[in-house]
C-alpha positions, 0 to 999 in steps of 0.5 A: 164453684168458680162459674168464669170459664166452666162449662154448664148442662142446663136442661129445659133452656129452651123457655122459662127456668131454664132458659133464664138460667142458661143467660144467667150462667153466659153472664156469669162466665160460663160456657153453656150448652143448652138442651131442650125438645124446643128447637124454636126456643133453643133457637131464640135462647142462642140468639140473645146470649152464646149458649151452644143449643142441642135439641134432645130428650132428657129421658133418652141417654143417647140424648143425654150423651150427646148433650155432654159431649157437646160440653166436653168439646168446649172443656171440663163438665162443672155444673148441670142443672135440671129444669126439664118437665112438664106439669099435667093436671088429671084426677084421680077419678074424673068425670072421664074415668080414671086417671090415665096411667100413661099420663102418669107413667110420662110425667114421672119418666120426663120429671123423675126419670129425665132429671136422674137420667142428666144426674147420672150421666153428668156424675159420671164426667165430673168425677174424672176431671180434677178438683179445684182448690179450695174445696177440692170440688169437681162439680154440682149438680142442681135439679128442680123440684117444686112446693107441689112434692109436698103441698100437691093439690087436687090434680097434682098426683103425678107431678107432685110425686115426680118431684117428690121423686126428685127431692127424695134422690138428693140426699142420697145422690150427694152422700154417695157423690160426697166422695169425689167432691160433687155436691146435689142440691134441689131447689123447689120453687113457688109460684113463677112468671112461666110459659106454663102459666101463661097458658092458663084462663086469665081467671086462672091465673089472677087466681093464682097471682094472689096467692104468695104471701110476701114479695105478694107476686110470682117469682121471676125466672131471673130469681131462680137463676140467681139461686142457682149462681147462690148454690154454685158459690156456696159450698155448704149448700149440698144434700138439700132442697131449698123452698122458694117460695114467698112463704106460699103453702098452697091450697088444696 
């Protein structure tokens, strides 16, 4: 996928991932619109690169919508990446009680069902535009998942099903998306430097810090986004997900 003058969805671009991405992207070429529910950091991202911010929900299709008609407007739909989520902690029994199902329900709708809800809608504009040559593509499609789909640890429930969630659509989404040359591919990252992680006690997060094996630190959001910019150029890369990790498993 040629990256100079396509146009990319990113969603979560308001912080973290997303929003490293979304540079990554207006460095590479591309004509980026950015979506998140964080208009200060939609704010900040537009202000250090020309990135086009739509604040929405990425479980809304009016949202969703909106976000893509945004990106019609600057030309074709080539690529959308999904970095939208949110990671709650709960046990299933607590010293409160049982998990709260609402909370559960909220993280697979925001996780699971946001990042399906941008792969429909953005499949759909992709398979109407033309191919590019060599490969005849249309475009690709990049969600995250995380390690926690299969290491989830004590607390995980809910966000180490919704990503499970997500790794499982890949391979089906691309075999059926096979046919109108859009590829699928999930990456499940480790450990990173993130606004979610800064937010933890510092006990917490030098805990934390010394877990992955080798590079011996966390990923750096700059790390995923040049993944996603390795998947664009590589056109073998499809119906998969990709650790990213440093050879981490996490603990219980």
């Amino acid at each position: 996928m040629q990256l100079n003058g396509a146009v990319a969805l990113v969603t979560g671009a308001g912080s973290g991932l997303g929003a490293a991405t979304a540079e990554a992207l207006v460095v590479a070429g591309a004509q980026v619109v950015a979506m998140d529910l964080n208009a200060g950091g939609l704010a900040a991202l537009a202000a250090r690169c020309d990135a086009t911010p739509v604040v929405g929900d990425v479980t809304s299709e009016t949202d969703v919508s909106a976000a893509l008609e945004a990106a019609k407007g600057l030309g074709p739909l080539r690529l959308a990446v999904n970095c939208a989520g949110i990671a709650p902690a709960a046990r299933v029994v607590g010293r409160g009680g049982a998990h709260d199902l609402a909370l559960f329900e909220k993280t697979l709708r925001v996780n699971l069902v946001g990042t399906f809800n941008v792969l429909r809608l953005a499949a759909q504009r992709m398979q109407a535009l033309d191919p590019t040559a060599p490969d005849h593509e249309r475009g690709v499609i990049v969600n995250t998942a995380s390690i926690a789909a299969e290491d989830g640890q004590v607390g995980q429930c809910a966000y180490a099903a919704s990503k499970a969630g997500v790794m499982g659509l890949t391979l089906p989404a691309a075999r059926e998306l096979a046919k109108s040359g859009i590829r699928v591919v999930t990456i499940a990252p480790g450990l990173f430097e993130t606004p979610m992680l800064a937010g933890l006690p510092e006990a917490a997060q030098a805990a934390i810090r010394a877990l992955p094996p080798f590079p011996a630190r966390l990923g750096k959001p700059e790390e995923f986004a040049a993944m996603v910019l390795a998947i664009c150029a590589n056109p073998l890369l499809n119906g998969t997900t990709l650790r990213f990790d440093s050879a981490l498993r996490l603990p219980p």
